[in-house]
N, C-alpha and C positions, 0 to 999 in steps of 0.2 A: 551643448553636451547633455546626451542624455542620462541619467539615472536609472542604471538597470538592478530591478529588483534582484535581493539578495535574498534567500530561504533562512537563513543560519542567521543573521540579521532580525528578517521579518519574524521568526518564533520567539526568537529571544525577545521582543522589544512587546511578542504579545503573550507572551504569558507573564507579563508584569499588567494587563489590564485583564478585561474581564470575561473575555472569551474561554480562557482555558482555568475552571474554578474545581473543587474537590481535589486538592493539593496537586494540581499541574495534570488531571486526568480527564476531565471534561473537556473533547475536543471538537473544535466549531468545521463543521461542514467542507462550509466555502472557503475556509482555508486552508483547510488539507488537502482540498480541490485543486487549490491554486499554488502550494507548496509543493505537492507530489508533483504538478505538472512544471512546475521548475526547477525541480531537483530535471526531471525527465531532459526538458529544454537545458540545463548544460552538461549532458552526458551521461548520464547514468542511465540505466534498462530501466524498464518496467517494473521491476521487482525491487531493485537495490532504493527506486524513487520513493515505490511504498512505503517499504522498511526504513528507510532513510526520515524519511517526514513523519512519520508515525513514532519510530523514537526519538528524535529532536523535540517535538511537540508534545511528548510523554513522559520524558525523561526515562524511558525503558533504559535498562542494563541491558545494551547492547554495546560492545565495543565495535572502534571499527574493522578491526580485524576479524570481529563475528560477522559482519557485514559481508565481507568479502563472499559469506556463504551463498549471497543474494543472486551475485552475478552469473550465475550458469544459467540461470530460470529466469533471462529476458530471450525475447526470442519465439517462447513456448520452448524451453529445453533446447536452449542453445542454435537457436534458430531450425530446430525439428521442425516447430512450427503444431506441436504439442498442446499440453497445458499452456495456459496462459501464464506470463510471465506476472501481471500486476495483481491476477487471483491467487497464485503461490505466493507472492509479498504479502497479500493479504492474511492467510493463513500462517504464515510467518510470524506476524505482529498479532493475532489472535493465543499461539502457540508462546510467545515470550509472556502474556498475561494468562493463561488458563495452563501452559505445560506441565505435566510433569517434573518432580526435581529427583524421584525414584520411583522403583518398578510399585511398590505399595500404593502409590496413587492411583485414583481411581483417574483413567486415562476419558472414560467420558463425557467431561464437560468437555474439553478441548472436541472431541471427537463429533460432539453433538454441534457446537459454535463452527467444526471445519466443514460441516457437510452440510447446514443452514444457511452459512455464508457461501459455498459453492452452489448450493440450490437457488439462493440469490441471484448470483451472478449470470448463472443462467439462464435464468429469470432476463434479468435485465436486458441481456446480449445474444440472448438467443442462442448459446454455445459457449465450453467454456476453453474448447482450442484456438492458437492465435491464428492459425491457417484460416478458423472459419470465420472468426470476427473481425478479422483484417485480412483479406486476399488478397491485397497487395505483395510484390518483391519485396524480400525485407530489404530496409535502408535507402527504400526509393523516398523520394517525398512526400507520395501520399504513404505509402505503412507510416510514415512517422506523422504524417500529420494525424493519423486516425487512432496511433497507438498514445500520444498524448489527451486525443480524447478520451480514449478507453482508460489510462492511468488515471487523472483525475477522475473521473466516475468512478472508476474503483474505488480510488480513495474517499468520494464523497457517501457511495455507497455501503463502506465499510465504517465510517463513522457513523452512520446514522443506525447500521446492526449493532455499533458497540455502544451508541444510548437508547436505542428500544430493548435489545436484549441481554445489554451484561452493566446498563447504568452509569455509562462511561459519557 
């Protein structure tokens, strides 16, 4: 009998040691690497994986009924084949720490962190549409074997912006 890694398990059991320190906000790389990409591995898009492991492992005030907001933007916009589904989660979990809570906030930092992190990602993948990053049919074996690579890099990517540039 094998022991198939649990996400909801695995955060819980690490943020009682020392990977995730500055009251549950400092988050380790390789395993939101490995968390987004198994959230992704039982069913969730690209998007909803992000958000999904990114608040689990931050304790963001996200319900999951807010969640639900996640699921149209795997795919690149519902399989348009658009934006990217795991750089809109991305921007999502930037947006729940830097948003807005009314129109008098200066909407800036969020704006400055969504087009740094998008310039990233571009950076990294060469494009930030899913059509161009993954050519594959969506839902064949390879889109998903490549769209699990690109979720975790996203995610590894996106931690590593949110402790060089916002101390996370």
């Amino acid at each position: 009998m094998t022991k198939q890694y649990n996400a909801e398990s695995k955060m819980e059991s690490v943020r009682q040691g020392d990977i995730l320190v500055l009251q549950g906000h400092v988050v380790d790389k390789d395993f939101m690497k490995q968390a987004a990409g198994q959230y992704f591995r039982e069913g969730y898009n690209c998007a909803e994986a992000i958000v999904r492991a990114f608040r689990n492992a931050m304790q963001l005030d996200i319900s999951d009924d807010a969640l639900r907001m996640a699921s149209g933007f795997g795919g690149g916009l519902g399989h348009a084949g658009c934006l990217c589904g795991a750089l809109a989660g991305g921007i999502m979990v930037l947006g729940m720490i830097q948003g807005r809570d009314n129109k008098e906030q200066s909407r800036e930092p969020i704006y400055t962190s969504a087009q740094e992190f998008h310039d990233l990602f571009r950076q990294k993948f060469g494009a930030t549409c899913c059509r161009a990053i993954n050519p594959h049919s969506f839902d064949s074996k390879e889109h998903l074997r490549n769209c699990i690579k690109i979720t975790g890099n996203t995610a590894e990517l996106l931690s590593d912006y949110m402790r060089d540039k916002l101390g996370f």
